[in-house]
N, C-alpha and C positions, 0 to 999 in steps of 0.2 A: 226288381221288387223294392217297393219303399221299406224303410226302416222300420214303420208301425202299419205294414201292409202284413195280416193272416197267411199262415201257407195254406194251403187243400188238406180239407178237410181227411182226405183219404190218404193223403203224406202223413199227418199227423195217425193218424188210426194203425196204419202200416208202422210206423217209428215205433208206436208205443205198444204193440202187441209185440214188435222184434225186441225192444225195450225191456219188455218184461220175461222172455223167455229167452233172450241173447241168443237167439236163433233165426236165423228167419224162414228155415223149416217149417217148424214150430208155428211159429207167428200166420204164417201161409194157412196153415191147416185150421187152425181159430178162425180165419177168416176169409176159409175158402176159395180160398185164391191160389197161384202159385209164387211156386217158390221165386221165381226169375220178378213175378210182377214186384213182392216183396221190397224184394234189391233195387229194382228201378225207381221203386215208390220214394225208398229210402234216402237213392243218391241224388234224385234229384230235391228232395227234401234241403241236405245238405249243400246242393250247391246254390238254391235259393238261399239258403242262412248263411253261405261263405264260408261255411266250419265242419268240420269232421263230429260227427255226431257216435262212431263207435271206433274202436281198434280192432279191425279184423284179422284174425292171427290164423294159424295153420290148422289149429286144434278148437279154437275158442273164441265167441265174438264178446267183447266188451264193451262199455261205454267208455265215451271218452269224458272229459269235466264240462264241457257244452252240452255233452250227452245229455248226463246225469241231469244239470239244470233243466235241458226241456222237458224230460222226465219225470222229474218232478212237477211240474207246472202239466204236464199233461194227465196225469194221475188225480190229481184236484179237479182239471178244468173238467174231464173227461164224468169223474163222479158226479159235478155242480150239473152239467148238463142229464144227467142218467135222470138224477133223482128229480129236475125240475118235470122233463118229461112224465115218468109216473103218476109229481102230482098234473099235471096240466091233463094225461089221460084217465084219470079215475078208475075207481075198479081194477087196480091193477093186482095182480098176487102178492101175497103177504112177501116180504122180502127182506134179510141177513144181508149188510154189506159188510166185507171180513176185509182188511189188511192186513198181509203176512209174508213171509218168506217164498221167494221161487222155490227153494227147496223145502221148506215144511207144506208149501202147496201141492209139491210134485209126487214127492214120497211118502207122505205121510196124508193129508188132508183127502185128496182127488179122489185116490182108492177107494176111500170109506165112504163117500157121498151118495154112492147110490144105496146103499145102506139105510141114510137118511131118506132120501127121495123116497124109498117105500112105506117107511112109515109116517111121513110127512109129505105127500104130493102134493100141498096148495102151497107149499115156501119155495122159494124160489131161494138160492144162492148165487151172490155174486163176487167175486173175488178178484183183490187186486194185490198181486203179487211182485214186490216190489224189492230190489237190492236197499233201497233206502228206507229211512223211517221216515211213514210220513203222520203230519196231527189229525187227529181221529175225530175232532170235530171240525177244522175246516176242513176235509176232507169229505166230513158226512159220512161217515163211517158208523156202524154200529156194535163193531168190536175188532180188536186186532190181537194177533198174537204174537209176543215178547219175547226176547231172549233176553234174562235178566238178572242179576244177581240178587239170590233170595231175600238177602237181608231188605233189597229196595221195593221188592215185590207190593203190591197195594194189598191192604188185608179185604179186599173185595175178589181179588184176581183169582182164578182158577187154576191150578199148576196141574198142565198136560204131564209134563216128564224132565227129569233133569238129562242131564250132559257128559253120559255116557261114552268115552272116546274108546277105540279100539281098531286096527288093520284089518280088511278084508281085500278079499280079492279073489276073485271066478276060480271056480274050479279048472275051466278050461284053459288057463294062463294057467295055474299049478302043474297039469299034465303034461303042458306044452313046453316049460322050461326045465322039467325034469329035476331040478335044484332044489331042498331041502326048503322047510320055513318054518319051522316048529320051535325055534326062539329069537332075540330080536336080532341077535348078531349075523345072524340065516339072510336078514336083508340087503347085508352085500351083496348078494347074487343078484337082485330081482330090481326091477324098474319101479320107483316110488312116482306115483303121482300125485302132486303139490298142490296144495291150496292156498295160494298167496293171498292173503287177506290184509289187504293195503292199508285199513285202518286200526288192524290188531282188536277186532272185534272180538275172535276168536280164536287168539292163543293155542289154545289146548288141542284145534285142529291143527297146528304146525307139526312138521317130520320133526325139526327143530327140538321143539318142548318134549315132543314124545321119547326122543332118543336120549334124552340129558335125562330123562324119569328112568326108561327102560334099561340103563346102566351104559350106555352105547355112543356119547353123546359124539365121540370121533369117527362115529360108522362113515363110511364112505358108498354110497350105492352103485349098483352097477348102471346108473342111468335115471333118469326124474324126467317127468313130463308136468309143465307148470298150469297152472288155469287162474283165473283171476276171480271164478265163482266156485262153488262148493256143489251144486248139480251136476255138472260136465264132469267135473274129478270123479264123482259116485259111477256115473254114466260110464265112464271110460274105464272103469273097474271091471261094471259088469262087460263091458264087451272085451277085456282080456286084455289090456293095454298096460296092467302094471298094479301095484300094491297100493292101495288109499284108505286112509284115514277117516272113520264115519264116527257120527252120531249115532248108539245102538236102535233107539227108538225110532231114526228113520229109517234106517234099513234094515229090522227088523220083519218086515215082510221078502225082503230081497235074503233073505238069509233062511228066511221061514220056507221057500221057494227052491233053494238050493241056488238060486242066479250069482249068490255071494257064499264064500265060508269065511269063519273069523280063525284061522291056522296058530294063532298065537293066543298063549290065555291073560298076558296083562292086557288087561281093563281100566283104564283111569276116569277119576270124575272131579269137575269141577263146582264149586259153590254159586252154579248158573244153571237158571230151569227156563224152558217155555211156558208162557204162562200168558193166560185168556184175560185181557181188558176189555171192560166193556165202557162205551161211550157214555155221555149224557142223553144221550137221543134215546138208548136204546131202552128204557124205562115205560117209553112211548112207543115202543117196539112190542108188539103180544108176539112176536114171531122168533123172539132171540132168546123166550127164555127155553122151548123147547130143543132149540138148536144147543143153548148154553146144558139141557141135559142130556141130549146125545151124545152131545163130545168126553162129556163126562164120563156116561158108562163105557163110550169107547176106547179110553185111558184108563180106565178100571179092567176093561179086557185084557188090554195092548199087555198091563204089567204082570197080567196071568199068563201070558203067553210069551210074554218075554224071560220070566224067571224060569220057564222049559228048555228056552233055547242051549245049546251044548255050550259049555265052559271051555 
């Protein structure tokens, strides 16, 4: 392949759907395909570009820093192309494009959409769920959602929910270890599962910060499973695999469900909230501003239903 020679189109499409859900499970089922096609799409992607485009671990797929850059570039190119189409076909449904988190997508946003979809069936939503931040107007983006500290917050911005930290983890992991956990010292018994966050985005999700808060800071655990994202750690909660560290607001349905319990009552919070930007485009958007009130009353319910939850 030349140096300024395109890969396939469907390399790309595959990369960037595994890209954004670091799965290729995942990515497979978005795009009907399987799982094996997925992997093959991917590697030879990779071996066209001469670089390793993820780190695939035991537990967790990553990107790598080639990753990330195509990623990024396919996130843009991907939208330039979405949106040119629409206008080239006309008539197309009213349509929200959102940048946000894999996991405020996963746990928190996905759930609620059909919600919207019934009392808004002519909008269409489209979302790009991304590890990185990308710019909301080269991107074409018509709002995105922030993790940010209040004080920088824009006095336009909508704040979904602040940053609630606290342990959960399955019942069925509690029953199955038979080991106490009713305060923080209890977690030498039990398996933490880690959210290594390579850029110190999120502090306040580290075992690290929690334990030096919770009085404990020399605790030693019986064991830690690491991940390099913040979805797979939740995930691997619920399926019993060890103790982890959440945002309440996102798994606030996972707890609302019984799939999570929160066994310990320190709660910590940080002076950072998620919080709704909206583009310069989206003024010229009649479609964002009923999306921009759904989500509102939907964070007005969330908080009524949150302050029920058990302490």
């Amino acid at each position: 392949m030349r140096k300024d020679e395109l890969p396939p189109l469907e390399a790309l499409r595959a990369f960037d759907a595994a890209a954004r859900h670091l799965s290729f499970t995942r990515a497979a089922e978005e795009l009907f395909v399987t799982q094996s096609a997925v992997s093959k799409q991917v590697i030879a992607l990779e071996s066209a570009l001469a670089t390793r485009l993820f780190e695939r671990k035991t537990r967790a797929l990553g990107l790598t820093a080639a990753g990330e850059r195509l990623h990024r570039a396919t996130v843009i190119a991907f939208a330039e192309l979405r949106a040119a189409a629409a206008e080239l076909r006309g008539g197309e449904e009213p349509t929200v494009t959102l940048s946000t988190t894999q996991a405020f997508a996963s746990f928190w946003l996905i759930p609620r959409l059909a919600d919207f979809r019934r009392g808004h069936p002519g909008i269409d939503i489209r979302i790009s769920a991304d590890t990185r931040l990308v710019d909301l107007e080269r991107g074409r983006f018509d709002a995105a959602v922030r993790y940010l500290p209040d004080r920088n917050a824009p006095a336009s911005a909508l704040r979904l929910f602040g940053d609630t930290v606290l342990p959960v983890v399955s019942p069925a992991y509690l029953k199955k270890s038979a080991r106490p956990l009713a305060k923080p010292a209890d977690l030498v018994h039990h398996i933490l599962l880690v959210y290594e966050d390579e850029q110190q985005r999120r502090p306040w999700l580290s075992w690290t910060v929690w334990l030096e808060v919770a009085g404990v800071p020399d605790l030693r655990p019986a064991g830690s499973i690491a991940f390099n994202q913040y979805e797979p750690a939740i995930r691997a909660a619920v399926d019993g695999q060890g103790v982890a560290l959440a945002t309440l607001a996102l798994v606030a349905d996972l707890l609302q469900q019984g799939k999570l319990v929160a066994p310990l009552p320190q709660r910590f919070s940080n002076p950072r909230s998620y919080y709704l930007l909206l583009s310069e485009r989206a003024a010229a958007n009649p479609a964002v501003a009923p999306f921009h009130q759904w989500l509102a009353s939907q964070v007005a319910s969330d908080a009524a239903s949150t302050k029920r939850l058990p302490a």
